[in-house]
LOKOLPA-851526 format. One record per residue (C-alpha): residue in one letter; chain; z, x, y. Coordinates in pm, 1 decimal. Each point is the difference from the previous one (the first is absolute). Layout:
{pt A A {Z X Y}}
...
% end
This chain:
{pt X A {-1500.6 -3870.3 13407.4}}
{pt X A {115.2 216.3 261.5}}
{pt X A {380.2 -144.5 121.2}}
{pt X A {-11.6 -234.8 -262.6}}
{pt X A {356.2 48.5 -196.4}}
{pt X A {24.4 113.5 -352.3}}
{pt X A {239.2 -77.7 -214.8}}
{pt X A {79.4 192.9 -312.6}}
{pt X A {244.8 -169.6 -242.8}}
{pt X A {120.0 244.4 -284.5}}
{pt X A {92.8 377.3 98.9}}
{pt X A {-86.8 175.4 -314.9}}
{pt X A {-256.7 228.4 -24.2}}
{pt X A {-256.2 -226.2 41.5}}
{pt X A {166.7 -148.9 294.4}}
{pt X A {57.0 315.6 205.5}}
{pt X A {-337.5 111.9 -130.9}}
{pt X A {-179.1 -309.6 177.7}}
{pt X A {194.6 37.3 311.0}}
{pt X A {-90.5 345.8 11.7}}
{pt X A {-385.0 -72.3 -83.8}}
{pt X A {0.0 -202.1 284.3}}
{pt X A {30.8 209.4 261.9}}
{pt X A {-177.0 305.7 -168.9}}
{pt X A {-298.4 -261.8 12.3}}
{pt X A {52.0 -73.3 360.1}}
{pt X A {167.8 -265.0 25.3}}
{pt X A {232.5 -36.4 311.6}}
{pt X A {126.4 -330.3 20.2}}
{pt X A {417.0 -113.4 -155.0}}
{pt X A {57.5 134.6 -346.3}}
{pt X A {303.1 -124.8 -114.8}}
{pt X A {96.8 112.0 -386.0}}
{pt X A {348.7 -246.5 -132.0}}
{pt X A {154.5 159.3 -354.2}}
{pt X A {328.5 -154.6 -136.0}}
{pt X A {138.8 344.2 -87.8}}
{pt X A {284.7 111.5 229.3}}
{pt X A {-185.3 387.7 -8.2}}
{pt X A {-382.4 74.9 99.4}}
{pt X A {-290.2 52.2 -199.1}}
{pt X A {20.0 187.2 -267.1}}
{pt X A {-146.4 152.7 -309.8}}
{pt X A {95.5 -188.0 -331.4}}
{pt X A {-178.6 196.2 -301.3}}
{pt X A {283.6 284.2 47.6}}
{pt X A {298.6 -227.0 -38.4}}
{pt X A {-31.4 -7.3 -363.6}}
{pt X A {-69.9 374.0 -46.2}}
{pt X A {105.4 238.5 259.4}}
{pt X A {246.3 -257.1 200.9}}
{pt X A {130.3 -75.4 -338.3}}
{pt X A {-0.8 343.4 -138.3}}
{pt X A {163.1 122.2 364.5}}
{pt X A {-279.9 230.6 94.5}}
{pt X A {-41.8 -196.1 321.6}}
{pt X A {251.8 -155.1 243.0}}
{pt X A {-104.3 -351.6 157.9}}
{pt X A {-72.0 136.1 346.9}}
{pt X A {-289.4 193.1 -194.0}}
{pt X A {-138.5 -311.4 -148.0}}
{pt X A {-91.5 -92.0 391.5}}
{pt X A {-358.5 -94.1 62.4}}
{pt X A {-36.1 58.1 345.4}}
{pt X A {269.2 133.5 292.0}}
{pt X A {148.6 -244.2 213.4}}
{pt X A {-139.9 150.3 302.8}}
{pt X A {-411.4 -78.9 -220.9}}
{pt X A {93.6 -378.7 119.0}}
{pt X A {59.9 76.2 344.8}}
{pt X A {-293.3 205.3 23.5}}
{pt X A {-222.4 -242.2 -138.1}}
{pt X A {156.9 -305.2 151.0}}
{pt X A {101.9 -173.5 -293.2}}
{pt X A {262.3 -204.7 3.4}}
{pt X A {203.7 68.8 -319.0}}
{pt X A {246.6 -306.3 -100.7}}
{pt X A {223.2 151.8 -275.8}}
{pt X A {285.4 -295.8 -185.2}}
{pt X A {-212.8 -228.0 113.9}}
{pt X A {-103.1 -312.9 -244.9}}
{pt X A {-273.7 -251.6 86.8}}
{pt X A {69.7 -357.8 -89.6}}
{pt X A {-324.0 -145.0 27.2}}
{pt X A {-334.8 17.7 126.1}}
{pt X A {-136.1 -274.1 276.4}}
{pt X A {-343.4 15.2 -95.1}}
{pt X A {-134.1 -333.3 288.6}}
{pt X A {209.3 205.9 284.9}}
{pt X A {-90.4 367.0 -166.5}}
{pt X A {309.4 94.3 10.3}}
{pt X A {260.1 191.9 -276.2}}
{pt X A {331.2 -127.5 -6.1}}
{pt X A {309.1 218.6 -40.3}}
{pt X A {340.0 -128.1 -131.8}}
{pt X A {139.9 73.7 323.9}}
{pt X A {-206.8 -295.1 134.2}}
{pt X A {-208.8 258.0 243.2}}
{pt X A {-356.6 -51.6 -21.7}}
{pt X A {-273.7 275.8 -62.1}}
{pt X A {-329.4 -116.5 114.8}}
{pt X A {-293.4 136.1 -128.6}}
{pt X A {-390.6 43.8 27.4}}
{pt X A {-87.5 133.5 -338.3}}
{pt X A {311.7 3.7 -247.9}}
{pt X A {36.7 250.8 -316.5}}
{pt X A {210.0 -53.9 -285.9}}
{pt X A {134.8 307.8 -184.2}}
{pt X A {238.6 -158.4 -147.5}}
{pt X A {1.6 167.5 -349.9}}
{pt X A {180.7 -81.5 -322.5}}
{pt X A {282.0 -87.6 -173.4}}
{pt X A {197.4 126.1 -297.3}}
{pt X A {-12.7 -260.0 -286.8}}
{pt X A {344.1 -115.3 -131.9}}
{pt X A {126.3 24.7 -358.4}}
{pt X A {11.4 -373.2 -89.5}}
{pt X A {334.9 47.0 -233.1}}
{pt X A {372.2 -39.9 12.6}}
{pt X A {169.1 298.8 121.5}}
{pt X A {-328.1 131.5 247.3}}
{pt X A {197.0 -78.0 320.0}}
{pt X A {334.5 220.5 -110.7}}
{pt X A {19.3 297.8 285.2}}
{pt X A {-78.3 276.3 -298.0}}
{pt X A {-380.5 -151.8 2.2}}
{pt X A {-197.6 152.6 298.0}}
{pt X A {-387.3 -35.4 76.1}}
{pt X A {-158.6 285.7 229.1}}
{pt X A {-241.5 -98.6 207.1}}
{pt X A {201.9 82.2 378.8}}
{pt X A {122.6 310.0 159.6}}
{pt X A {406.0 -189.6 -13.1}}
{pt X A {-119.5 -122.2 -385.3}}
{pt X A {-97.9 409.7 -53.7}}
{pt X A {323.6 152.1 161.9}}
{pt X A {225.1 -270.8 -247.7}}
{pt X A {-193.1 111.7 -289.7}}
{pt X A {39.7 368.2 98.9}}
{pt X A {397.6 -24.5 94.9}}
{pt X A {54.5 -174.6 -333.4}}
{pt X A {-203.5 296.7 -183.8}}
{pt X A {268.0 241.9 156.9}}
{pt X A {203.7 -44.7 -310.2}}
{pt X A {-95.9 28.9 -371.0}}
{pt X A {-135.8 -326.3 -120.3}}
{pt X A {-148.6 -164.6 -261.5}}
{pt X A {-290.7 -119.9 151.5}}
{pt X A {-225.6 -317.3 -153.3}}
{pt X A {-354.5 -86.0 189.7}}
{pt X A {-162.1 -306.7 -66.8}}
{pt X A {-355.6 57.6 50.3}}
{pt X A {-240.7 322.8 -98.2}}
{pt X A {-240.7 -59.5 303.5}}
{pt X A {-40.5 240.6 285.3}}
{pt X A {335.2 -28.9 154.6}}
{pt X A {187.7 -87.3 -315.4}}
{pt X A {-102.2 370.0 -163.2}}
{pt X A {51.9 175.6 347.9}}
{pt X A {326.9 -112.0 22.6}}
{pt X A {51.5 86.0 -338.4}}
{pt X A {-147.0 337.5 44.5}}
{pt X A {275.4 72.0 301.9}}
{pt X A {232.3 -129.8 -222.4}}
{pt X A {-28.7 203.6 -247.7}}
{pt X A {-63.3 322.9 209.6}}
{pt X A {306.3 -61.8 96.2}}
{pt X A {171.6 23.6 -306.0}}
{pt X A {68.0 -368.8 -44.5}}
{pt X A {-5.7 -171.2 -389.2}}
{pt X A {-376.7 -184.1 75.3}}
{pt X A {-95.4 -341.7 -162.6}}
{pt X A {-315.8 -153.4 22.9}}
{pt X A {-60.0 -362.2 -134.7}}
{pt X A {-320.4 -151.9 31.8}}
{pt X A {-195.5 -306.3 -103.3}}
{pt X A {-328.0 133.3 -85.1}}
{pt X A {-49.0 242.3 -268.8}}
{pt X A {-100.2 285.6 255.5}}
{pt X A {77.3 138.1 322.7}}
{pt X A {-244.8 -78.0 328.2}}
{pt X A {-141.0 -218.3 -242.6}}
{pt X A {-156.7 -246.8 285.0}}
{pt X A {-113.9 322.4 209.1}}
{pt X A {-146.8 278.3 -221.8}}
{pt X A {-175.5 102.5 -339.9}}
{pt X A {125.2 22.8 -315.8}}
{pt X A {-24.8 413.3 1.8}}
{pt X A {192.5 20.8 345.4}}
{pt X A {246.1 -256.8 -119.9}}
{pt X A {67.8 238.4 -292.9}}
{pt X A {73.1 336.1 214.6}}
{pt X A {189.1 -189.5 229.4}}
{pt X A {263.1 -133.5 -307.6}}
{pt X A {-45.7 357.4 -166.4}}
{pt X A {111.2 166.7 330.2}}
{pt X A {355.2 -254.9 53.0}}
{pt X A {94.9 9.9 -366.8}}
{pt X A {-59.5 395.9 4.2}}
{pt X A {245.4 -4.0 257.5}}
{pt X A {253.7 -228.4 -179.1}}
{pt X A {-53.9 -337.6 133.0}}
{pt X A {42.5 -263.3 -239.6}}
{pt X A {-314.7 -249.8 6.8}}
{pt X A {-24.1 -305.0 -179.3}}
{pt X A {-300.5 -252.0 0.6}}
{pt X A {-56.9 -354.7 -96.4}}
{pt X A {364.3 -102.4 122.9}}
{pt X A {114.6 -295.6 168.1}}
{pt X A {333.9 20.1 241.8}}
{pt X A {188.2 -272.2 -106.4}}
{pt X A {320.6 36.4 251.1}}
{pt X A {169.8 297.3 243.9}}
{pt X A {361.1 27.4 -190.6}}
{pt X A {273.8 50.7 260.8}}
{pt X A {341.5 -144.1 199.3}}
{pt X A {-114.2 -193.8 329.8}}
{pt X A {272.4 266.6 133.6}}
{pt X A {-19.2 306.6 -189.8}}
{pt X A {-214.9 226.0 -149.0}}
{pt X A {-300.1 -63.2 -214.7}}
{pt X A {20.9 30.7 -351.4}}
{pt X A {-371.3 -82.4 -190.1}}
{pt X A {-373.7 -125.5 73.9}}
{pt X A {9.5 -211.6 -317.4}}
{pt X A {-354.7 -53.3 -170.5}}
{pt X A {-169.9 -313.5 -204.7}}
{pt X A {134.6 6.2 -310.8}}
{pt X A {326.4 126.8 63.7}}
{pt X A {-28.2 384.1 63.6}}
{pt X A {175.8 169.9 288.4}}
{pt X A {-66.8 305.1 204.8}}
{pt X A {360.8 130.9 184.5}}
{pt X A {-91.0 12.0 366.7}}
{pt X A {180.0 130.6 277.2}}
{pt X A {-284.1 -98.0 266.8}}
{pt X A {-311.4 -207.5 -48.8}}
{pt X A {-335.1 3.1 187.4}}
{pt X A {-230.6 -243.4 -40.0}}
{pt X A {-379.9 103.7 93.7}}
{pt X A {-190.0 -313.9 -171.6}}
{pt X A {-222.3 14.9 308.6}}
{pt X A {-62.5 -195.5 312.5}}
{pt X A {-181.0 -292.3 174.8}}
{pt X A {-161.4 -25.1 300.5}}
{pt X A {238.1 -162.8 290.5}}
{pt X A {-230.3 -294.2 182.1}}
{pt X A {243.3 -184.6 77.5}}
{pt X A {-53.3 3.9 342.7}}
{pt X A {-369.5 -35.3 -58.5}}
{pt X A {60.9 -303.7 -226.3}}
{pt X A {201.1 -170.8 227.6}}
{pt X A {-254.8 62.6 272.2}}
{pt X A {-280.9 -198.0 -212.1}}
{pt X A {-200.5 301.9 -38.2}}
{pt X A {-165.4 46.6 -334.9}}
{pt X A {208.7 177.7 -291.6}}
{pt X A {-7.0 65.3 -313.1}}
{pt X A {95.2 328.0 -185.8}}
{pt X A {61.2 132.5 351.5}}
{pt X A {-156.9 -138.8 321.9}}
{pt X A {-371.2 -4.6 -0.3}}
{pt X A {-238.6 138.6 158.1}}
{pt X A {-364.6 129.5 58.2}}
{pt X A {-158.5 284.0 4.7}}
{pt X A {108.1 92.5 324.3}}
{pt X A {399.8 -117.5 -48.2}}
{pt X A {-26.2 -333.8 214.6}}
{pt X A {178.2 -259.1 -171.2}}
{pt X A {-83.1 -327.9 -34.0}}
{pt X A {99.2 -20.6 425.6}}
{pt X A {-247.1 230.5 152.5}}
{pt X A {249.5 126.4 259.6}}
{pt X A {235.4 127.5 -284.5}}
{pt X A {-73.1 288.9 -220.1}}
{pt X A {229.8 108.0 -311.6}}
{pt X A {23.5 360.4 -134.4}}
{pt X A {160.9 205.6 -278.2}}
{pt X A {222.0 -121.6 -299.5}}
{pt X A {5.5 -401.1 92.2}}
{pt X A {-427.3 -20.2 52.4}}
{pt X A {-231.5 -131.7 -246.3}}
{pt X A {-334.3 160.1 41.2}}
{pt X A {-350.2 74.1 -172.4}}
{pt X A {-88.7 303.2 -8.1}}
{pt X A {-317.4 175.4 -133.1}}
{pt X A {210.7 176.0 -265.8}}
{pt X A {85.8 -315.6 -168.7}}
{pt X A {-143.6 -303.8 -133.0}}
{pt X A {291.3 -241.8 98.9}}
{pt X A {185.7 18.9 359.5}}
{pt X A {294.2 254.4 -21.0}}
{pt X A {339.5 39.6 125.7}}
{pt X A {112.3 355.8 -43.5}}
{pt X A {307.0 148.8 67.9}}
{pt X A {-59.5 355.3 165.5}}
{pt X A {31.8 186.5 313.0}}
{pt X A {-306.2 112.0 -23.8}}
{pt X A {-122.0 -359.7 -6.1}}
{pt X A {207.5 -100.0 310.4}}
{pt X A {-119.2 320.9 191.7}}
{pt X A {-347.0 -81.2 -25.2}}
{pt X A {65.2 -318.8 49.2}}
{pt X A {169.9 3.6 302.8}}
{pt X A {-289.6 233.4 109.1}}
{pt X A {-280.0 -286.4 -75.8}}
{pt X A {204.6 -268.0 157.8}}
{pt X A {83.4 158.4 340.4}}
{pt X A {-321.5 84.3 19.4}}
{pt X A {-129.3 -339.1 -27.3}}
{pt X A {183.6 -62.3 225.0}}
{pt X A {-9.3 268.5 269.0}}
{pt X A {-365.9 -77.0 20.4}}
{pt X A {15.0 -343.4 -34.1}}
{pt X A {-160.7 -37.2 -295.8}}
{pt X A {-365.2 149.8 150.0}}
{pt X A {-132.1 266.1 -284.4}}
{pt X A {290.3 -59.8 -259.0}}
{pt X A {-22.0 151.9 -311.8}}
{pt X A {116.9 -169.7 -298.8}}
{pt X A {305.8 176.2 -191.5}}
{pt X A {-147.9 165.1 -296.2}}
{pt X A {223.6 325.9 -48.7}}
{pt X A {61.4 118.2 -364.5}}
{pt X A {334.1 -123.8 -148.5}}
{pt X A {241.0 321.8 -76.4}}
{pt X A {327.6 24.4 -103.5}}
{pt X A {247.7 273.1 -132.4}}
{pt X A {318.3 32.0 -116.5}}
{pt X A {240.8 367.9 -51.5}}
{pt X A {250.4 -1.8 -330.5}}
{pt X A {197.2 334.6 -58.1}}
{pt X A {-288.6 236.3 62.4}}
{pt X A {-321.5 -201.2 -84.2}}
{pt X A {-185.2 -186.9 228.6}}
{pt X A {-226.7 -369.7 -87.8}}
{pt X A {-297.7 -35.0 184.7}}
{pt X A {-231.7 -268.4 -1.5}}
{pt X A {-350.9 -62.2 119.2}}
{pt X A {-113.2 -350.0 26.2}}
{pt X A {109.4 -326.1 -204.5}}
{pt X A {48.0 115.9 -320.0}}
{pt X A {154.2 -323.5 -173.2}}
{pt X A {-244.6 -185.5 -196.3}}
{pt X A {-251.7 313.0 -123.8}}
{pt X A {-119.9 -13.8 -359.2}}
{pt X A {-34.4 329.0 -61.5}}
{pt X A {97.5 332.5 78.3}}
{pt X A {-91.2 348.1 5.9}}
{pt X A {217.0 321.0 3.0}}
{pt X A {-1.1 345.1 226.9}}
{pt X A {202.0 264.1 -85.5}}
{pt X A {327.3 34.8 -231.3}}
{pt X A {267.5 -266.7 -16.6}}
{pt X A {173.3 297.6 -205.2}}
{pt X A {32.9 192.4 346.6}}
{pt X A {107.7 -275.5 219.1}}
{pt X A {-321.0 47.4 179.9}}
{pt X A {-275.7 -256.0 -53.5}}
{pt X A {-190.2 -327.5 121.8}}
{pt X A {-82.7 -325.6 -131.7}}
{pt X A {-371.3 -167.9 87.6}}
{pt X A {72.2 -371.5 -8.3}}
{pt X A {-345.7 -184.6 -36.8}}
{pt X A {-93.2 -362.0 -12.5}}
{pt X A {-301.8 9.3 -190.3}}
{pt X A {-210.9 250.9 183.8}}
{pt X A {183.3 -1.5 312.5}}
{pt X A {254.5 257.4 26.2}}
{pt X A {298.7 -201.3 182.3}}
{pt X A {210.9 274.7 45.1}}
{pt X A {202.7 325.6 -40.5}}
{pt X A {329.5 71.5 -76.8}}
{pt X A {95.2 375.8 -0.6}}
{pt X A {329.4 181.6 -122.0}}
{pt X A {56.1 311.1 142.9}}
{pt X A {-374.2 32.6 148.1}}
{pt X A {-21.1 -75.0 376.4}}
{pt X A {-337.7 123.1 36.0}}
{pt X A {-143.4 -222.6 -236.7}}
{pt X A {218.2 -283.1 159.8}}
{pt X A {-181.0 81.3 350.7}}
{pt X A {-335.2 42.5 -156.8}}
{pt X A {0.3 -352.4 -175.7}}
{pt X A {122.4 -146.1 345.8}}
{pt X A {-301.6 145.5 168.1}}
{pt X A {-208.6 -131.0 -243.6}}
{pt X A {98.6 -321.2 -18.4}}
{pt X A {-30.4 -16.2 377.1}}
{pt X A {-344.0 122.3 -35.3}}
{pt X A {-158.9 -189.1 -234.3}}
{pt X A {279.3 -234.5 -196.4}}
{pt X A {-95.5 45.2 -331.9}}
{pt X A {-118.1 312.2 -223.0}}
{pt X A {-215.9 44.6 -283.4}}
{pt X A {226.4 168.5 -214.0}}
{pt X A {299.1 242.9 -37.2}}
{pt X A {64.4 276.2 284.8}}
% end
């Protein structure tokens, strides 16, 4: 592979990660890294707590310093959008008409925030965070007092609303399901984690369908109205309903796709030459008995790690990706973490006191413990991880 060019399309974390990989596994040939973002890589879990919050400025969110490309000879191309990929000429396409062409090609491309589907959801008042400009709207429009409604009591919805309401701000949370990180976590931790925004004043409400954003096209917003006719006064609305995986280049290339772009156990795609990493790849893994796409920077870091190491060595001793899934996530003082694929256990076993704040739920899928989630217990968090790594499954509670 050595001279070959590179081509790394996406400059998340996964992105930079893979250009960086490269070189730290001795590869010296072109590595050229495209992102569509006018700034450089940066760190994206902060924008909805610290960034938010104000604790952090944006030249702090900064992955690397400019001078890290120079010395590593990667050619960073910030604002820079790729139209298409030329898979018979392996080549990526940029909208400028300029032509990238490539030996081995990664795709980082990431995710997408899903739109609210409803009358009203494109008035200026409704804001999704998933960028560092989305984040620095969100937090100039939080300047202010506001009544604030979020759509959504996932990860990012209940951050937000945590900042929110740290800030002082009159916090609404509607949401479909009748709990909060009901798709990610265990009934217990789902329990804390409502116990811990209503004890600070935010208003959750479950089971409830948004019906239409209330507003003038040229003035202010005035409601997020419900199904059956209730409204919620809003001065700001963010919707956190999720995200989907963006293949549309891959799709458009013919590679294979399908709740993300797949791949094997060593992120090729369905084109041996290209690879795809983080938030848009669908992947087995031994932690799961269906192929996953998982939205994480941990996920992206290691799996920019395995990729560029394929690569690098040109696929001679390659080791199959097969790190443990974690995750986390920081509202007002407590911190989520989780250990494994928790969704889909069947039953569950308890350490320590919910009553504290401090305890961890054993997920289990008949004798198999899945995985961990911890509140307020890092060392347990770090000693399910290395279990799971060790052996992937347990016999019984820790």
């Amino acid at each position: 592979m050595a001279g070959s060019p590179i081509v790394v399309v996406g400059a998340g974390q996964g992105g930079m990660q893979a250009a960086a990989s490269l070189r730290d596994a001795g590869f010296d040939g072109p590595v050229t890294l495209v992102g569509a973002e006018p700034q450089p890589p940066y760190d994206r879990p902060p924008l909805s707590k610290q960034y938010l919050n104000g604790e952090v400025d944006a030249a702090a969110l900064a992955l690397r310093t400019p001078a890290f490309y120079q010395n590593q000879d990667i050619d960073l191309r910030v604002d820079t959008r790729v139209a298409g990929i030329d898979r018979a000429n392996a080549a990526v396409v940029l909208d400028s008409g300029a032509r990238l062409p490539y030996e081995r090609l990664i795709l980082a491309t990431g995710s997408i925030p899903r739109r609210l589907p409803v009358p009203g959801a494109d008035h200026p008042g409704v804001l999704v965070l998933r960028t560092l400009a989305q984040a620095r709207v969100l937090r100039d429009r939080l300047a202010a007092p506001r009544r604030v409604v979020v759509i959504g009591a996932g990860f990012t919805g209940l951050e937000v609303a945590a900042a929110a309401r740290s800030a002082g701000h009159e916090v609404t949370v509607i949401e479909a399901l009748d709990r909060v990180l009901a798709r990610a976590v265990s009934v217990p931790v789902s329990e804390h984690v409502t116990r811990l925004h209503r004890g600070r004043g935010v208003d959750i409400r479950f089971g409830r369908q948004v019906e239409a954003i209330e507003g003038e096209a040229d003035g202010p917003l005035r409601a997020v109205r419900l199904a059956g006719g209730e409204s919620v006064p809003a001065d700001l609305v963010v919707v956190g309903i999720g995200v989907v995986p963006d293949t549309a280049l891959a799709a458009e290339a013919g590679l294979a796709v399908a709740n993300g772009v797949v791949v094997d156990a060593y992120l090729r795609t369905s084109d041996p030459a290209i690879h795809a990493i983080g938030d848009c790849a669908l992947f087995p893994s031994p932690f799961a008995d269906d192929p996953l796409r998982l939205e994480s920077v941990q996920n992206a870091v290691d799996q920019a790690k395995c990729a560029a190491e394929f690569i690098a060595k040109d696929g001679l001793a390659a080791r199959p990706y097969s790190a443990v899934p974690w995750f986390w996530t920081d509202q007002y003082s407590d911190k989520l973490q989780i250990a494994g694929i928790t969704t889909g256990h069947d039953r569950t076993e308890l350490a320590g006191d919910p009553e504290q704040g401090r305890f961890s739920v054993h997920c289990f899928r008949g004798e198999r413990l899945v995985g961990v989630e911890s509140i307020n217990r890092p060392a347990e968090h770090i000693k399910a991880r290395r279990q799971l790594a060790a052996a992937g499954t347990l016999a019984g509670a820790v």
